[in-house]
C-alpha positions as CSV (number, residue, x, y, z in Angstrom):
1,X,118.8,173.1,-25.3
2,X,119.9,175.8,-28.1
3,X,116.1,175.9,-29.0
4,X,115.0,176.8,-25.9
5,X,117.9,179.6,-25.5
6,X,117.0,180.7,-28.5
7,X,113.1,180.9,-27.5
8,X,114.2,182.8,-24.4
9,X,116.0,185.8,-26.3
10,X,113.2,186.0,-28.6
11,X,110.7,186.7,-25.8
12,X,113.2,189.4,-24.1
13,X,113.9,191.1,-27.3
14,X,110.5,191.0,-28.6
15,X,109.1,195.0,-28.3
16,X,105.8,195.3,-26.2
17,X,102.9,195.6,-28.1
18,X,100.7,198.9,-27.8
19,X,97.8,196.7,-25.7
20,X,101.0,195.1,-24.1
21,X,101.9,198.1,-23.2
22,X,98.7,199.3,-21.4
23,X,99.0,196.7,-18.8
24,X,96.0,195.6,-16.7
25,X,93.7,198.2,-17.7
26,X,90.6,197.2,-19.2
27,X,89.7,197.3,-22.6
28,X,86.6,196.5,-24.6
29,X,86.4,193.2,-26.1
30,X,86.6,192.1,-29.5
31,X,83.7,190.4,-31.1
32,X,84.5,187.2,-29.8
33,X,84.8,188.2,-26.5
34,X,88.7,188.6,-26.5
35,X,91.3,190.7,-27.7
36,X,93.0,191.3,-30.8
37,X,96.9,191.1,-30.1
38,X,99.5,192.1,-32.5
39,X,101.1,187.7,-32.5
40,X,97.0,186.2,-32.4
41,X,93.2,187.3,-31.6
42,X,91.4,185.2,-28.7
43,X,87.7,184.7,-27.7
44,X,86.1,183.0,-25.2
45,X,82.4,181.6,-25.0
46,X,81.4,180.1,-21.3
47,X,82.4,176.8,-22.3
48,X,85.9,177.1,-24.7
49,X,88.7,180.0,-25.2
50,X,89.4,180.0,-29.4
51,X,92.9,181.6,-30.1
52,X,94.0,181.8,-33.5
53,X,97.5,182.9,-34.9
54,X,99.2,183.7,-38.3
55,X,102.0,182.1,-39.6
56,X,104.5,182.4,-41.8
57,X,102.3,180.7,-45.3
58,X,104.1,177.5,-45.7
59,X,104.4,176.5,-42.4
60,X,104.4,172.8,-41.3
61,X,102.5,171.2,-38.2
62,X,106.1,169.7,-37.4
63,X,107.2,173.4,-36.8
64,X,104.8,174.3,-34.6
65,X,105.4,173.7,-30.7
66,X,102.2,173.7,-28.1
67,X,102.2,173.0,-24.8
68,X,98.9,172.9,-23.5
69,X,98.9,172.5,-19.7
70,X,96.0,172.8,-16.7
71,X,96.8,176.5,-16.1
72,X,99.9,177.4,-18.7
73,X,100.2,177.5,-22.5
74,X,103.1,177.9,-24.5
75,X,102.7,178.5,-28.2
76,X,105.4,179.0,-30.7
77,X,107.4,178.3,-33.9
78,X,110.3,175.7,-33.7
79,X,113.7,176.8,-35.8
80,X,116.1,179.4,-36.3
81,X,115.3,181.6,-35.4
82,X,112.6,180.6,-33.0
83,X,109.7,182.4,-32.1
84,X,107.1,182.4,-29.0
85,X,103.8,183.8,-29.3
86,X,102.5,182.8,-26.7
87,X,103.6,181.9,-23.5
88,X,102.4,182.5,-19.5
89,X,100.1,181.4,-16.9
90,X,96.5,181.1,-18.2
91,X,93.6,183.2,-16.6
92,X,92.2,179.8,-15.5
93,X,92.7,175.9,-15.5
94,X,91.4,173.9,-18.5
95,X,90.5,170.6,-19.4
96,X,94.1,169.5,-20.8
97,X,92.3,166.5,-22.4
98,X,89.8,168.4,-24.0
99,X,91.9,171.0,-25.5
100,X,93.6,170.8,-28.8
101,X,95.4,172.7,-31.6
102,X,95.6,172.6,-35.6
103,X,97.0,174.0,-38.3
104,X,94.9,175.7,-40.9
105,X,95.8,176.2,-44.7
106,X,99.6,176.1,-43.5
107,X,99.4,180.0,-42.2
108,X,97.2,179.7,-39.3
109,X,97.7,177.8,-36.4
110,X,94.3,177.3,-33.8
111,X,94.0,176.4,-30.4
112,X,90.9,175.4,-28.7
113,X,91.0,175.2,-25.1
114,X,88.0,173.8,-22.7
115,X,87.5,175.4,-18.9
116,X,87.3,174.3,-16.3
117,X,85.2,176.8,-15.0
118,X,82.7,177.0,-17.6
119,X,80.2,179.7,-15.2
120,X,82.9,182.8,-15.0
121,X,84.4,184.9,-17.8
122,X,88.5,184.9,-18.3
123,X,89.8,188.9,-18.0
124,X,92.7,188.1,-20.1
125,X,94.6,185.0,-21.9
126,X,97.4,184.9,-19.6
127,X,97.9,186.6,-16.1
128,X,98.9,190.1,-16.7
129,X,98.2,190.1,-19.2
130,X,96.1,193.1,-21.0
131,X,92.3,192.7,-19.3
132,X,88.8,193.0,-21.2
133,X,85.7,194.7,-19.2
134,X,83.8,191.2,-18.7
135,X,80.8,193.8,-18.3
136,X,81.0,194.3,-22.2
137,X,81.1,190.7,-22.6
138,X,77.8,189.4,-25.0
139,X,77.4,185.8,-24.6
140,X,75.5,184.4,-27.7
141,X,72.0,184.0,-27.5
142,X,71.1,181.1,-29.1
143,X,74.3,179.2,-27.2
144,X,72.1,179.2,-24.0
145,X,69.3,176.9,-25.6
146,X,72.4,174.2,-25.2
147,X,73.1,174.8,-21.6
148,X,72.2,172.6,-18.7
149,X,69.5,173.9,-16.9
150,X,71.8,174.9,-13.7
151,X,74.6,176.5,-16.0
152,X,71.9,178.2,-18.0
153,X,70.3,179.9,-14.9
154,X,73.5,181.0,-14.2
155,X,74.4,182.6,-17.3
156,X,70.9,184.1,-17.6
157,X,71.2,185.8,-13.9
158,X,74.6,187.0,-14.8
159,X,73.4,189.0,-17.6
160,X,70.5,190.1,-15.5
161,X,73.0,191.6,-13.0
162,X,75.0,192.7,-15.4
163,X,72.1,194.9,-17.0
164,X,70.7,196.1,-14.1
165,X,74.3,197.5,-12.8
166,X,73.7,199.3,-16.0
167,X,71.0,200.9,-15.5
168,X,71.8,201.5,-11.7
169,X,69.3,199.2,-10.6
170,X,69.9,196.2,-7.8
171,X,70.6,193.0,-8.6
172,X,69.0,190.0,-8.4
173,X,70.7,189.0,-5.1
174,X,69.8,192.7,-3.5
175,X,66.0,192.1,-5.0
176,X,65.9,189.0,-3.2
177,X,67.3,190.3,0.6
178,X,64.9,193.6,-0.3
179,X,62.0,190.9,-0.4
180,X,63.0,188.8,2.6
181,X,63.0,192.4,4.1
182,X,59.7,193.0,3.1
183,X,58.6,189.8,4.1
184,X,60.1,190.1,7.7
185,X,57.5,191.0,10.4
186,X,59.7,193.3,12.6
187,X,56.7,194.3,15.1
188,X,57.1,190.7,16.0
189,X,60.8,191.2,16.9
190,X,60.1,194.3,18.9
191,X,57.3,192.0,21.1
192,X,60.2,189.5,21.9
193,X,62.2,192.4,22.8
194,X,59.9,193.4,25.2
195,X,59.1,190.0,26.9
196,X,62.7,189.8,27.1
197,X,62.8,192.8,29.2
198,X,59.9,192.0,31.4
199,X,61.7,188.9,32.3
């Protein structure tokens, strides 16, 4: 019970960090696709979120506390005096079974997680967290090769879209009602129209 008092006054005495302090506006993501934060950098592919945080060189696995839940994660050093580096509401559920975390060299601790959703981009690591523009988001190229053929057509019309909004141009979901437009014989609508009438 003292741990987990001690774990709270940590968190409220712990100074916002210049990101932290920008709140939900949107920032451009790191080379991973994440943020650098002041406690740990995170990335993200479709598939997995990668966060990785320095520790204190010496530090043992026994020290380390990780709560990996569907949609939460709490990350932190046990002791005196204890220290969170981590903890909320994640942007979206993951696969609890399928997400792990290590120790590295005894000075970095890494936590893989797995989505749920592995078609939509996460905006931050936790819920109010500070946001990334997803639009900047640069999925790796020779990832999609792996995909399943649904996920990868997904992916690929996603950064379709997202290039055309770039350029001002439609997407792929206005191209195709411009085509069923251009398809659609409206002199045959204005003939039923007039039948209509007649009767």
């Amino acid at each position: 019970m003292a741990i987990i008092s001690d774990i709270e006054e940590t968190t409220n005495s712990t100074p916002p960090s210049e990101q932290e302090k920008k709140g939900n506006s949107t920032m451009l993501p790191n080379s991973a696709n994440g943020l650098d934060m002041d406690k740990y950098s995170w990335g993200q592919s479709l598939q997995e979120v990668s966060i990785t945080a320095p520790v204190p060189t010496g530090t043992k696995s026994r020290q380390i506390t990780c709560e990996i839940k569907k949609k939460s994660l709490k990350l932190g050093l046990k002791g005196e005096p204890a220290m969170i580096i981590i903890e909320g509401e994640l942007f979206g559920p993951v696969k609890v079974d399928e997400s792990f975390w290590h120790l590295e060299d005894q000075k970095t601790v890494s936590v893989l997680l797995t989505k749920s959703d592995e078609r939509n981009w996460w905006k931050s690591l936790v819920k109010g967290g500070p946001e990334i523009d997803t639009q900047k988001v640069e999925p790796e190229p020779s990832r999609l090769g792996d995909l399943d053929p649904e996920l990868r057509s997904t992916v690929e019309k996603m950064m379709f879209d997202q290039r055309q909004k770039e350029m001002g141009r439609p997407t792929s979901d206005e191209i195709q009602q411009q085509e069923l437009l251009k398809k659609f014989d409206f002199s045959k609508m204005k003939r039923v129209d007039k039948f209509s009438n007649m009767a």
